[in-house]
C-alpha positions as CSV (number, residue, x, y, z in Angstrom):
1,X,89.4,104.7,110.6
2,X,86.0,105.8,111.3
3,X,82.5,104.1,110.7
4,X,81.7,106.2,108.2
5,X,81.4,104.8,104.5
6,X,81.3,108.2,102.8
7,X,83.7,109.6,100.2
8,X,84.7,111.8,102.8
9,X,86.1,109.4,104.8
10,X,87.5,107.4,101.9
11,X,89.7,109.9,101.1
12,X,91.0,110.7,104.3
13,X,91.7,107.1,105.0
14,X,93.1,106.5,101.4
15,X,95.9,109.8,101.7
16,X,98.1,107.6,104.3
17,X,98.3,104.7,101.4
18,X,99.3,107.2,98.5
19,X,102.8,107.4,99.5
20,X,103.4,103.8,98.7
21,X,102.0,104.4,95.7
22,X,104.1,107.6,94.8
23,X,106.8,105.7,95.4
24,X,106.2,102.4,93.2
25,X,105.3,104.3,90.6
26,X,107.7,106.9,90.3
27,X,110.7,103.8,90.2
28,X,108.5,102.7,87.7
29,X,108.2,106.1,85.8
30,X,112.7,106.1,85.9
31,X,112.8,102.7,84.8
32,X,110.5,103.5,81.9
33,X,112.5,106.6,81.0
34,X,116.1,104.8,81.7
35,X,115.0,102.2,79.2
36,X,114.4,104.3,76.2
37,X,110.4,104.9,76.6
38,X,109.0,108.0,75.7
39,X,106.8,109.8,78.7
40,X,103.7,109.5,76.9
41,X,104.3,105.5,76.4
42,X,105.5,105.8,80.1
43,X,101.9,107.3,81.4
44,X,100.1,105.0,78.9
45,X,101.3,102.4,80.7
46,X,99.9,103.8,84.0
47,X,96.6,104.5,82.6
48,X,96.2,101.9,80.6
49,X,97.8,98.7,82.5
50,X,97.7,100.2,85.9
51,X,98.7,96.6,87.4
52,X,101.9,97.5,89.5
53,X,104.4,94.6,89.6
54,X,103.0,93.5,85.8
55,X,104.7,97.2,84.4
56,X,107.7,96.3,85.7
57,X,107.4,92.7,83.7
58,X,106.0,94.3,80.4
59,X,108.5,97.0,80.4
60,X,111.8,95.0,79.1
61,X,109.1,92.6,77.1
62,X,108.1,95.5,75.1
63,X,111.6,96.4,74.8
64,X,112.5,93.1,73.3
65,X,109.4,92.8,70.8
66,X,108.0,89.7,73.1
67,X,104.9,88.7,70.8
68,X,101.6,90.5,71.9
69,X,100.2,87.0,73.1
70,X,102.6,86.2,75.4
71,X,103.0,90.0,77.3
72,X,98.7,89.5,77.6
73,X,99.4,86.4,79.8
74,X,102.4,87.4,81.8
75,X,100.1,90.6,82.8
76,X,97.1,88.4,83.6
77,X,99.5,86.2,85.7
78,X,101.6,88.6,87.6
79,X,97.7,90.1,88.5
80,X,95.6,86.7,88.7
81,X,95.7,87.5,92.2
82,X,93.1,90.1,91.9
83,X,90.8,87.3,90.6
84,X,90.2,86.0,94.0
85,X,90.4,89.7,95.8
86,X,87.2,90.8,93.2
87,X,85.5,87.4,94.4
88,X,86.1,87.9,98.2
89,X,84.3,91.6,97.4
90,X,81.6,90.7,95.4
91,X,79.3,89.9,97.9
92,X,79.2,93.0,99.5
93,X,78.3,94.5,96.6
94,X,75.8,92.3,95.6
95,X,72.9,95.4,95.7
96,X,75.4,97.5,93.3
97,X,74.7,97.5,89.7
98,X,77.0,95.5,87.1
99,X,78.6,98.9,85.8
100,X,79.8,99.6,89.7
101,X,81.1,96.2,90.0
102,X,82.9,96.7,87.1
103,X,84.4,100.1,87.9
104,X,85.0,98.3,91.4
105,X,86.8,95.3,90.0
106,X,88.8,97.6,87.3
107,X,90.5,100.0,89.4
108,X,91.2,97.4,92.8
109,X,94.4,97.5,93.6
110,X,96.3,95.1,96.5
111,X,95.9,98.1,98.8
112,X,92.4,98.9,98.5
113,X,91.5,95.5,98.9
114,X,93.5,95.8,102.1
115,X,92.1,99.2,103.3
116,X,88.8,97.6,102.4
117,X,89.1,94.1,105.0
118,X,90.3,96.5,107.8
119,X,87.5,98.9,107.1
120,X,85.0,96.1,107.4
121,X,86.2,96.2,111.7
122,X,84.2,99.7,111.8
123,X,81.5,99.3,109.9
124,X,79.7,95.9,110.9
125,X,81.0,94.2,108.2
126,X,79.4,96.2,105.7
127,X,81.1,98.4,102.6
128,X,79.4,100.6,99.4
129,X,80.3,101.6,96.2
130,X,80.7,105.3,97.2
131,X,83.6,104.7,99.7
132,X,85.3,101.9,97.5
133,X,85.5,103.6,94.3
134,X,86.6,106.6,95.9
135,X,89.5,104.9,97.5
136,X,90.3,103.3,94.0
137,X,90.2,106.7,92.4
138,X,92.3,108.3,94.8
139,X,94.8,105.3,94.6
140,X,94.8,105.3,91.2
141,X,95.4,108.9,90.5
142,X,98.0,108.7,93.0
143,X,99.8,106.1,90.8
144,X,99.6,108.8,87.5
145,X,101.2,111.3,89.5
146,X,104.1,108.9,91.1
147,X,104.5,107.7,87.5
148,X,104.4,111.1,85.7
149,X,107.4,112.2,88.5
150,X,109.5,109.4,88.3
151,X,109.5,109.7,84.1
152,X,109.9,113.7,84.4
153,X,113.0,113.1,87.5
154,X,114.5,110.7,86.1
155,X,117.7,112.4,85.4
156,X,118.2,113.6,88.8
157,X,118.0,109.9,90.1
158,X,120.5,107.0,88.3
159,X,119.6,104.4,91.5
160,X,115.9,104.8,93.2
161,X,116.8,101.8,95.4
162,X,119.3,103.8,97.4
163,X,116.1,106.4,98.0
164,X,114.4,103.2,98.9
165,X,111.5,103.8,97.2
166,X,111.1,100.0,96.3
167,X,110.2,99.3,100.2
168,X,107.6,101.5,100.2
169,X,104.1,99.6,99.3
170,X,106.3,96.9,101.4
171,X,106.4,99.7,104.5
172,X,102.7,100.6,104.0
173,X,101.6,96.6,103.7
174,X,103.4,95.9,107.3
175,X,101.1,99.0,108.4
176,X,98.0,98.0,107.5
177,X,98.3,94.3,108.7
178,X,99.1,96.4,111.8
179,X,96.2,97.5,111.8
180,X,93.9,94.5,110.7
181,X,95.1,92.7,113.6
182,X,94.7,95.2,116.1
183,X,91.7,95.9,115.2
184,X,89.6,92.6,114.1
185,X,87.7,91.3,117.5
186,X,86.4,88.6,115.2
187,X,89.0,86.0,114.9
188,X,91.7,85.3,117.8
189,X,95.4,87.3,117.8
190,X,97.2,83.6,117.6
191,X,94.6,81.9,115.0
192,X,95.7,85.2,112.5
193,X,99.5,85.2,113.3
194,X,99.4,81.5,112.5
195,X,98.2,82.5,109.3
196,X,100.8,85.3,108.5
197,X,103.7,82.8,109.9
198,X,102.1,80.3,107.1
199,X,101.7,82.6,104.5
200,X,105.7,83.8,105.0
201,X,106.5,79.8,105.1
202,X,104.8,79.3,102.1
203,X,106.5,82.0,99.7
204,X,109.8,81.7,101.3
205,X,109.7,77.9,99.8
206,X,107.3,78.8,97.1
207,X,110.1,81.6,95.5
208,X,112.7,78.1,95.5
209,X,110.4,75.8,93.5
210,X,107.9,78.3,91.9
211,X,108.7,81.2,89.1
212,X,107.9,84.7,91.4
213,X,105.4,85.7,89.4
214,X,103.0,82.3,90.5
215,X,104.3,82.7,94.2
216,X,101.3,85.3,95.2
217,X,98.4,83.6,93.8
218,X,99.6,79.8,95.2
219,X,100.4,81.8,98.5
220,X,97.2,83.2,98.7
221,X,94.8,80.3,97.6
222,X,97.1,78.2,100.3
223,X,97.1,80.4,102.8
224,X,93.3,81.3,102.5
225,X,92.6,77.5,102.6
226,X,94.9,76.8,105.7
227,X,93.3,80.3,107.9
228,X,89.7,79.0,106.5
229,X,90.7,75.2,108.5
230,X,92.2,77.2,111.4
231,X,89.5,79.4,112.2
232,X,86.9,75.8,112.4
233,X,89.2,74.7,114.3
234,X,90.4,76.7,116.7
235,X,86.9,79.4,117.4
């Protein structure tokens, strides 16, 4: 990464991140086609929804005529997540008009969000709407493509797990922790392992008492709570 905040730079430091994305969505894209959906219904979904692991949940409820109410809530759980990722943005945005923060808060994705923490390392803590959104457009368009190949393959491949294209936003989440560590001088190596450790603690146990699709917002309003103690108390 570079201390640039230019579209430029955005989509240089975006292309490394599409690949998870391509692959997501294209298992996505033969699941949607393998079930009986149409291609257009398939990239509707994408364009539309565009909420990753909620697809995969409103897929086989859609299949099964789950009432409209009740597929609205399981989306806006599986993605209540992105509640608190659009609040730990907002005040870098503060300057931005409401339609940016909008288009911001529409199109974030997990990764973005990611790309966007580790960016603050090179840029003194500072982001804009011109390298945000252009990250967000370029992930997003990314996940069309990934969805529009899986749908169009999806007789060539009966079991994408064997191509193990369901490790892949897995792969490119290890990377960019990588590189959050590595590269924030602001909090101490141990205080943010401690965290990661916690966080792993927390789902592991959370995914035995706690439906999966609760696990990630719990995990991540703990684990934000426990790194926000550590950091008092350790720097």
């Amino acid at each position: 990464m570079i201390n640039l905040l230019t579209p430029k730079a955005a989509f240089k430091e975006a292309l490394p991140t599409i690949f998870g994305y391509i692959g997501i969505s294209a298992t996505f894209g033969i699941i949607g086609q393998s079930s009986g959906l149409n291609l257009l219904t398939i990239l509707l979904i994408s364009i539309i929804v565009y909420a990753g692991a909620a697809q995969f949940v409103l897929v086989p409820m859609l299949l099964t005529h789950s009432p409209i109410l009740s597929i609205v809530l399981s989306v806006f759980l599986v993605n209540s997540r992105l509640i608190l990722m659009s609040a730990t943005l907002a005040p870098y945005f503060k300057k931005e008009s409401l339609i940016k923060n909008i288009l911001v808060g529409t199109f974030l994705t997990d990764e973005s969000f990611a790309l966007g923490m580790n960016k603050l390392n090179y840029t003194n803590n500072h982001l804009n709407f011109r390298w945000f959104h252009t990250v967000n457009i370029v992930s997003y368009f990314a996940w069309l493509f990934g969805t529009f190949l899986g749908a169009t393959i999806s007789s060539l491949i009966k079991n994408p797990e064997k191509l193990g294209f369901n490790f892949a936003i897995t792969a490119m989440f290890i990377g960019l922790l990588y590189l959050q560590i590595i590269s924030d001088q602001s909090i101490k190596i141990n205080i943010q392992l401690m965290v990661i450790l916690f966080t792993l603690a927390v789902v592991y146990l959370g995914l035995i008492f706690i439906p999966a699709n609760l696990v990630i917002l719990f995990a991540t309003i703990l684990a934000c709570y426990f790194g926000m103690v550590i950091k008092h108390a350790f720097n």
